[in-house]
C-alpha positions in Angstrom: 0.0 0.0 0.0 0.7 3.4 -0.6 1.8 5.4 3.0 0.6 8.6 3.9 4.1 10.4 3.4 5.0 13.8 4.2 7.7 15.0 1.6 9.0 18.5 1.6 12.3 20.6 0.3 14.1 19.7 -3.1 17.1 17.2 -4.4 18.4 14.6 -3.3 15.7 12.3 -2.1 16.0 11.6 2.1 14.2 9.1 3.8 13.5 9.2 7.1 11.6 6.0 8.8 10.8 6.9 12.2 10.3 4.6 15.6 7.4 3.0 16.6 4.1 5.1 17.5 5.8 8.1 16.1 4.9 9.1 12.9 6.7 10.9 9.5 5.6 14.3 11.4 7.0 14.0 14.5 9.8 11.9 14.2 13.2 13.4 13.2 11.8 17.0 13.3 14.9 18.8 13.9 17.0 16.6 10.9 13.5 17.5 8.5 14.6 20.8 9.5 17.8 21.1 9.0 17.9 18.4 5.1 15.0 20.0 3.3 17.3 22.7 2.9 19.0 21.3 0.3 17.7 17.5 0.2 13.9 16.4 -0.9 13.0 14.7 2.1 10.7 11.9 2.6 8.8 11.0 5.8 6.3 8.3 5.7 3.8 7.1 8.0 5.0 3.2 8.5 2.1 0.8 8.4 -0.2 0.9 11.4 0.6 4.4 12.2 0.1 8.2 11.9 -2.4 8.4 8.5 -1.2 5.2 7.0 -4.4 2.4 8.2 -3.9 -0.8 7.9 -5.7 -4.3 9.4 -3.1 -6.7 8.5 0.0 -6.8 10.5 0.6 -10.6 10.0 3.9 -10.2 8.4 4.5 -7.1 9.4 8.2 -6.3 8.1 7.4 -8.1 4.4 4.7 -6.0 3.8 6.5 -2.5 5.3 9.0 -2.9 2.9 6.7 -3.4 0.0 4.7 -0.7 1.0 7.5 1.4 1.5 9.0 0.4 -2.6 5.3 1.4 -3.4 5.6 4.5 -2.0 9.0 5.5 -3.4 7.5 4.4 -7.3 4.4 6.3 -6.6 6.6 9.3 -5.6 8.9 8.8 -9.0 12.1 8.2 -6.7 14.3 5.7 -7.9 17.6 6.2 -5.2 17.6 7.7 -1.7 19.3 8.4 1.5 17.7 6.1 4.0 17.8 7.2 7.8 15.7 5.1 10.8 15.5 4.6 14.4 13.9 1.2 16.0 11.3 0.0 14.2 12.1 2.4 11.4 15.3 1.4 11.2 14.4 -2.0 11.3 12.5 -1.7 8.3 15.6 0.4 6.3 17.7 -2.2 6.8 15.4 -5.1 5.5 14.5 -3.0 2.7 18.3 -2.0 1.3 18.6 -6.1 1.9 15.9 -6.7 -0.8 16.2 -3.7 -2.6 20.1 -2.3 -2.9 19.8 -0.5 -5.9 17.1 2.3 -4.0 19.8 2.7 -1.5 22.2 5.8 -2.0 23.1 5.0 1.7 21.9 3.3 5.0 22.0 5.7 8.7 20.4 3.2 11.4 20.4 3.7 15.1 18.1 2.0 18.2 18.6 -1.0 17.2 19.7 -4.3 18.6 22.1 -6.0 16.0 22.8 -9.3 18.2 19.9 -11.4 20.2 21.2 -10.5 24.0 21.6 -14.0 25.7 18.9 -12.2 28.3 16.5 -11.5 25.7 13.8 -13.5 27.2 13.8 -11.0 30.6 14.3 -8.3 28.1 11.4 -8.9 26.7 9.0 -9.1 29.6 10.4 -6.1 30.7 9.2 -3.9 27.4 5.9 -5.7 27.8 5.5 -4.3 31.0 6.2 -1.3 30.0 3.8 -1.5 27.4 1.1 -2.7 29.7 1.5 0.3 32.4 1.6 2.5 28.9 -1.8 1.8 27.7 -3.2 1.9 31.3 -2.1 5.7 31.4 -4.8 7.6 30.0 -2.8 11.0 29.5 -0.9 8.4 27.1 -3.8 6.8 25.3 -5.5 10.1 25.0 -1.5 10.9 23.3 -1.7 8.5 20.8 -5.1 8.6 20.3 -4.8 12.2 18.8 -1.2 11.2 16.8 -2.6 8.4 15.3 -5.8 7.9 12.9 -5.2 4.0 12.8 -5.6 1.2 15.5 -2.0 2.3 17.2 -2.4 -0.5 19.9 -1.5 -3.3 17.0 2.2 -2.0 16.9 2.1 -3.3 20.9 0.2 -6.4 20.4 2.8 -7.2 17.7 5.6 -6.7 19.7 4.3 -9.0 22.5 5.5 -11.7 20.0 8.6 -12.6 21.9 9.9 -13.6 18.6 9.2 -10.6 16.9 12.6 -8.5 16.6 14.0 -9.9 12.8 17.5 -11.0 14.2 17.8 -14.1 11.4 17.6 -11.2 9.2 20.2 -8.8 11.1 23.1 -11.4 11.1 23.4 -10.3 7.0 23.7 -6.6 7.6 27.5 -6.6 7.6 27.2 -8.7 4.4 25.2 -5.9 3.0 26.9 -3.4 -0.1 25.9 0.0 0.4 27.2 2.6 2.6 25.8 1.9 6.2 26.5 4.4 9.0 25.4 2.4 12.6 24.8 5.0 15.1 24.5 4.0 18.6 23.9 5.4 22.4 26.8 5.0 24.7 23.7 4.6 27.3 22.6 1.5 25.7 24.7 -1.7 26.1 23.2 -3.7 23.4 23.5 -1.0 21.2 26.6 -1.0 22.0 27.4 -4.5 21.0 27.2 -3.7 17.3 29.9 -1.3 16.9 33.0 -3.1 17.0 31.8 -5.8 14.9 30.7 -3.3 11.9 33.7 -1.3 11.9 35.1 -3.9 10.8 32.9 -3.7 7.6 34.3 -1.7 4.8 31.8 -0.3 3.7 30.5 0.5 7.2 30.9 3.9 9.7 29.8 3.6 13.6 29.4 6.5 15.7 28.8 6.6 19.5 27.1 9.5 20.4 27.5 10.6 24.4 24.9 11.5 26.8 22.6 9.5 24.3 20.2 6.3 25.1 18.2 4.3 22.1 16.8 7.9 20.3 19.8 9.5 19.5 18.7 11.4 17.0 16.3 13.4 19.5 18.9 12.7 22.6 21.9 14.6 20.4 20.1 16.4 17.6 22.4 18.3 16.4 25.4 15.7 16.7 23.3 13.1 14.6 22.9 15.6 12.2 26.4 16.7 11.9 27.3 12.9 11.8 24.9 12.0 9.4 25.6 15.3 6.7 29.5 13.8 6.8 28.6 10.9 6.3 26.8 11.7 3.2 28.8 14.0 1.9 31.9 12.6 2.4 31.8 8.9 2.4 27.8 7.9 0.9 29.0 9.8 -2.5 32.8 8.4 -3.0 30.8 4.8 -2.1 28.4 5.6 -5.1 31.8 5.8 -7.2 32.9 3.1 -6.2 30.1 1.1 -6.8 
């Protein structure tokens, strides 16, 4: 399906996936900002959230990434800049896997590259959050108002203790287009990924200080330093080289 996507400045196209039960609007506000300057930027609602309803959610990634190759056609963009966080991240990367040739470059961040040998406990623990989440009313009436789609699916999904795509993770380094991992120095299992990818040739880490799973809102303006040299200085001589 086609998602509702907010798309704004000229150029380059830049793609910007955001985390789950955010939306294309208010996720990444300050790096829309600061790339439809001189970048066409791209912000979709993923499936499930902000304007972009949807009942099936039974295999949720597959179809995000289709949707989201539906949406660049319908929008005439044949290569972008892709940047995610979590669950929009998530989806970037399993779409440059399917899809290479869209991808002028990869910026992911918030993710979990390697299932912790704790994931189990991990797990339970997120639920709970989730639970106490939806039993807060000032949060429900929140989402309520962000979203015009059944929000609540994106948390009944991720009760699935099975449903973070590690199988599909373990190929990222294998991947060939420019990928810069940005991770928290607050988050552990962030953490876990960056000496393995800097190993990668094609790949860049960054640790960004003072920063836990949303470091692009945690360090706006060091993401977005980060992310414009990486682009302009290693994305592009990449694209020769390719």
């Amino acid at each position: 399906m086609i998602l509702h996507t907010n798309v704004t400045g000229e150029g380059e196209a830049m793609v910007f996936l955001h985390t789950d039960l955010q939306t294309g609007k208010t996720d990444f506000q300050f790096q829309q900002d600061h790339f439809n300057q001189t970048y066409q930027v791209i912000a979709p609602d993923l499936r499930g959230h902000g304007n972009s309803f949807s009942e099936n959610f039974n295999n949720y990634f597959h179809d995000s990434v289709l949707d989201l190759l539906e949406t660049l056609e319908s929008l005439n963009i044949s290569q972008a800049h892709f940047a995610g966080n979590s669950l929009g991240a998530l989806v970037a990367i399993l779409f440059a896997q399917d899809y290479p040739q869209y991808v002028k470059s990869l910026t992911i961040s918030g993710i979990i590259p390697y299932k912790p040998n704790q994931w189990k406990k991990l797990h339970h623990k997120e639920v709970d959050k989730q639970r106490q989440l939806l039993r807060n009313e000032a949060s429900v009436a929140y989402f309520n108002q962000l979203h015009n789609t059944n929000w609540r699916e994106i948390i009944y999904l991720e009760r699935n203790e099975n449903w973070y795509p590690f199988a599909e993770l373990k190929f990222l380094p294998a991947m060939n287009v420019p990928v810069l991992y940005i991770a928290g120095d607050r988050n552990v299992h962030e953490l876990s990924g960056v000496t393995q990818f800097s190993a990668s040739n094609h790949f860049h880490v960054a640790v960004l200080p003072f920063a836990s799973q949303f470091t692009h809102t945690d360090q706006p303006e060091l993401y977005t330093a980060i992310l414009e040299e990486f682009i302009l200085k290693y994305a592009h001589s990449m694209k020769e080289i390719r």
